[in-house]
N, C-alpha and C positions, 0 to 999 in steps of 0.2 A: 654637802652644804650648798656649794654652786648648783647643783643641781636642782636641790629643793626652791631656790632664789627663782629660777628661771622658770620652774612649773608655776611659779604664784606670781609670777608676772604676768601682764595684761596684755596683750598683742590685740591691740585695737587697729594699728597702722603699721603696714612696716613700706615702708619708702626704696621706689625704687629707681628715683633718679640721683643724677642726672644721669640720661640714658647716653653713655662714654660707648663707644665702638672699640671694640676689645683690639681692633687692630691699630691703632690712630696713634702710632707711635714713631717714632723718626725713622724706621728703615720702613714705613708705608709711604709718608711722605717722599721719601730720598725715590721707592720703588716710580711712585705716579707721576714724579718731576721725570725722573731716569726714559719713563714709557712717551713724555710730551718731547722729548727730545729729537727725533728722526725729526719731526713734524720741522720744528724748527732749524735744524738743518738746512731742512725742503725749502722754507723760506730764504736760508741764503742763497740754495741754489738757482731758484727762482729772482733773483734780483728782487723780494719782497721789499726790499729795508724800508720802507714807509712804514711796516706790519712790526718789524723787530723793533724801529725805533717807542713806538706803541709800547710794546711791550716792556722795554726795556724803562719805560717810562710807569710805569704800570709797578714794575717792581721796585724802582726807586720810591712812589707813594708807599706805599705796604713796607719797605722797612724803613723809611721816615715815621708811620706811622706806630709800627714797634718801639722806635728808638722813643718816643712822646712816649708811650704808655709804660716802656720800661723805666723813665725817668720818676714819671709821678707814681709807680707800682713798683717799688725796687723789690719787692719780695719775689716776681717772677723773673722767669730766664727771656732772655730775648729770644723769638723764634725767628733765625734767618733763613732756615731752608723753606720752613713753611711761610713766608714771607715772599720768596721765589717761588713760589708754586703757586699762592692766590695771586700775584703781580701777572705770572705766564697765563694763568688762565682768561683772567677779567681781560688781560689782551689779546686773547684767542677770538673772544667773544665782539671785539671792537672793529669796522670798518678800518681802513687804511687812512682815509682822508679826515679822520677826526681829529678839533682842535687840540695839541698837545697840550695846555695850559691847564683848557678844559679837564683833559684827562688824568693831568698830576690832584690838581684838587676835589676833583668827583671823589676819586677813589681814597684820597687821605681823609676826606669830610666822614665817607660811606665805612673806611674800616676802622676810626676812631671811635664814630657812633655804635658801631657794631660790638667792638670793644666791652663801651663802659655802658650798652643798655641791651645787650645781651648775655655779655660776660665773655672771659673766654674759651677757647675754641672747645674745650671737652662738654661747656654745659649751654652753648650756643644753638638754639635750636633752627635759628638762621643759615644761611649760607652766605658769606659775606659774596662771593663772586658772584651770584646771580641778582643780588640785589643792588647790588654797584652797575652793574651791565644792565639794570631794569633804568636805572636812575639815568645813565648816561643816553639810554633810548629815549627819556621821556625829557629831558633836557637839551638832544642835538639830534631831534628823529629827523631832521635833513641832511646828515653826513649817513645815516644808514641806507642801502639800496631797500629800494620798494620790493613787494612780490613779483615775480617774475611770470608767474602762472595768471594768464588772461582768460577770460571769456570765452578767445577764439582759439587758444589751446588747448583749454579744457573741453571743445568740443571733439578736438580731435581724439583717436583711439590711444595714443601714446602720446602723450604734453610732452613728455620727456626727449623722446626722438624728433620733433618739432621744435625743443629748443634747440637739439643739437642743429639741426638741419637748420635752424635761424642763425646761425653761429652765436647764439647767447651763451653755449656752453663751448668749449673751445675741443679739439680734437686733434692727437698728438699723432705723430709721424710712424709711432708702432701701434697705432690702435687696428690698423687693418691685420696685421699680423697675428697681434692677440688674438681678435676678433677671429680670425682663420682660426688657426690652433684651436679654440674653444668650441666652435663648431661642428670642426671634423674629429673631434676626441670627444670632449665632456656631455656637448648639448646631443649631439649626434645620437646617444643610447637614448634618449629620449623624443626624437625624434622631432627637436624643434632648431632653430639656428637665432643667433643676433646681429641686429643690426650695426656697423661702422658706427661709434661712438662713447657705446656705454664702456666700453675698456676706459677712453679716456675720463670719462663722465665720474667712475670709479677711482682713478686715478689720483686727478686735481681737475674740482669741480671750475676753477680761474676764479672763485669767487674774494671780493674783495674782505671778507672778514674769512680769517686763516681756520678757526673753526668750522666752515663748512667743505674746506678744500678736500684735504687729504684721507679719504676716508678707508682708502686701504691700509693707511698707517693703522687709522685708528682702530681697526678690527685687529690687526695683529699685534698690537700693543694689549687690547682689550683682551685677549687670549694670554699673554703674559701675565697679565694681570688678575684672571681670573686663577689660570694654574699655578699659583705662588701664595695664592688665597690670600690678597692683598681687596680684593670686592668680590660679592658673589654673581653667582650665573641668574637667579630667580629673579631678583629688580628686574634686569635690564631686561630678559627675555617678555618677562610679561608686560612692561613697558612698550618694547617693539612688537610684540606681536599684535596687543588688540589695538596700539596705532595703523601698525598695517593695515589690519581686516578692517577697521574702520575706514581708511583711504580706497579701498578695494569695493567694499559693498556700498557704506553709506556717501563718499565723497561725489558718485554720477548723481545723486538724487538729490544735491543739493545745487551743484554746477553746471545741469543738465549734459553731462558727457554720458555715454555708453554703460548701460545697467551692469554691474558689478565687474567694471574692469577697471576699478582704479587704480592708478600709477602707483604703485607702491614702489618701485625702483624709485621716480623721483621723490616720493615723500622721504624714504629715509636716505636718499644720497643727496639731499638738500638741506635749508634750515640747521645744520648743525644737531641734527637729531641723533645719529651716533657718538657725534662726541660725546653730545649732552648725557646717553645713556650710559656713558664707559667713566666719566670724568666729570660729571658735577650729580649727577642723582644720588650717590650715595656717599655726600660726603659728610664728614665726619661728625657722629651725635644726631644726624637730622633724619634719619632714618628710623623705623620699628625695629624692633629684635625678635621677638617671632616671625617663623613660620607663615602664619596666617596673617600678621602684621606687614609682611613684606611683600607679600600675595596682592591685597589690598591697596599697597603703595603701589606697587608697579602696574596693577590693575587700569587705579585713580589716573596715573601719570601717566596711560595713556587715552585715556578719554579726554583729560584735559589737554594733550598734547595736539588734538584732533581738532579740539576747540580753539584752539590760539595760531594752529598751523595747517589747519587744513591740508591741503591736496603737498605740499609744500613750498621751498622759496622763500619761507618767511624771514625775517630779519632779526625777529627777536621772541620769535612766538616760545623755540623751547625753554626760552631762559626763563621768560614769566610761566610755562611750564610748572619751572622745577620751584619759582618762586612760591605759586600757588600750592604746590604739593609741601615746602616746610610748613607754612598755614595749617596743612590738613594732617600731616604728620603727629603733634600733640596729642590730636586728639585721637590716632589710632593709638598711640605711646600711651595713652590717658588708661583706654579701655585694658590696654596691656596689660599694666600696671593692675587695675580693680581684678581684674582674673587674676593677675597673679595672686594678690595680694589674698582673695578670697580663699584661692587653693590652700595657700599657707597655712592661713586661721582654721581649714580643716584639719591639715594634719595636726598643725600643732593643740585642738583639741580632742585630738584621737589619743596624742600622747600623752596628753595630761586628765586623760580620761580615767 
């Protein structure tokens, strides 16, 4: 009888949102706060605390902003861990010397609104931390540091190695050391060597928003995170890669520097372009779910990435980045969805055939 019911139905539509990330569950969040944590350490070690206070200010909005929404929506749970996780991030993404005032009520304004005109987090197709970090650039863009990449660096053959040598990037007491060791071992089979610097460059970049610092953290956090299948490997790589190649071939013919040798060490050991790849591109819901859909995302994300950050340095370029990429997201989700939806109504008039 059920049976017969279901062939004389009509499958005109079948719906496939809201597009929920099968992983977006408290031991993903517990995993990505768990993976930001070295980082923040690094800051106490470093005597950051302008950076933690930030932050820790960051997180106070975000569950202020829960405790609002849970009062007038009692039907939900409070999320306090993911409340700590958007607070850590939006402060990752913030200079040191920004108004603290400013930053409690940016962020409570930005995740209330977020909230109740996007919905929450499962069918948000926003990303509350990059659009709060867009807001606070476009509300206090004189607390952010400018590009660092001139004219007169970009004509040289390595920007990168001319900032170090400017002391714009700072340079630590075992960078000679590394720097030896890697020479005489790794680079050595290839028959190239590195300059005094990038060990530290690598290390902690000195910069004053804590998202662009530690980027070794965040490749080896990013490797935890990929082998726990907490985020996948395909965003981020195709994201970095045609940023790279972009920086490399097209960034001389626009800068007038040296035909296809663009700094691709500084492009992505700058701007916070790693973080951004490992820790806000694929964050929950805002993402495609195919294959081809993710291809595409990571493709877009780095052509736009190229457009807003060029050679790098930038201050806020990856965040409207990722900003620009939920935008663009729907509508790869959009097309998802019609194939999927099409494939369906085949089968299911094969069976009802």
């Amino acid at each position: 009888m059920e049976e017969n019911i279901l062939k004389n139905k009509s499958y005109k539509t079948v719906n496939l949102s809201p597009y929920i990330n099968k992983s977006s569950t408290f031991m993903t969040y517990l995993a990505i706060f768990i993976a930001v944590v070295p980082q923040i350490i690094m800051l106490f070690v470093t005597k950051s605390y302008s950076n933690l206070i930030i932050i820790a200010t960051c997180i106070f909005a975000c569950l202020c902003s829960e405790i609002i929404n849970y009062i007038n929506k009692k039907h939900i749970k409070l999320s306090i861990l993911m409340s700590f996780l958007k607070g850590t991030l939006i402060g990752f993404f913030l200079p040191s010397g920004y108004p603290l005032l400013s930053v409690f009520f940016i962020t409570l304004f930005v995740m209330l609104f977020v909230k109740y005109s996007f919905g929450d987090l499962i069918v948000s197709w926003i990303n509350p931390v990059v659009i709060t970090v867009a807001i606070c650039w476009f509300v206090g863009q004189i607390n952010f540091p400018s590009f660092l990449v001139t004219k007169y660096f970009l004509s040289t053959k390595n920007p990168s190695l001319s900032l170090i040598q400017e002391g714009i990037f700072p340079i630590f007491a075992f960078d000679d050391m590394v720097t030896s060791f890697m020479n005489d071992s790794a680079f050595s089979l290839f028959g190239v060597s590195v300059p005094s610097g990038y060990a530290s460059l690598f290390w902690d970049s000195g910069s004053v928003i804590p998202a662009f610092r530690f980027n070794f953290l965040t490749l080896l956090s990013s490797i935890v995170l990929i082998s726990i299948d907490v985020i996948t490997f395909d965003i981020p790589f195709c994201f970095l890669t045609v940023y790279a190649l972009l920086v490399k071939f097209l960034s001389p013919v626009f800068s007038g520097g040296f035909p296809m040798q663009g700094d691709i060490i500084l492009a992505l050991l700058s701007s916070g372009i790693l973080f951004t790849a490992f820790f806000l591109l694929q964050w929950f819901g805002t993402t495609p779910m195919t294959k081809a859909g993710k291809l595409i995302f990571g493709i877009a994300g780095g052509i736009i990435a190229f457009i807003f950050c060029g050679c790098g340095t930038s201050p806020v370029g990856a965040v409207i980045s990722v900003l620009f990429l939920n935008i663009i997201s729907p509508v790869i989700q959009y097309f998802e969805n019609r194939i999927k939806r099409n494939k369906l109504n085949i089968i299911l008039r094969k069976e009802n055939a």
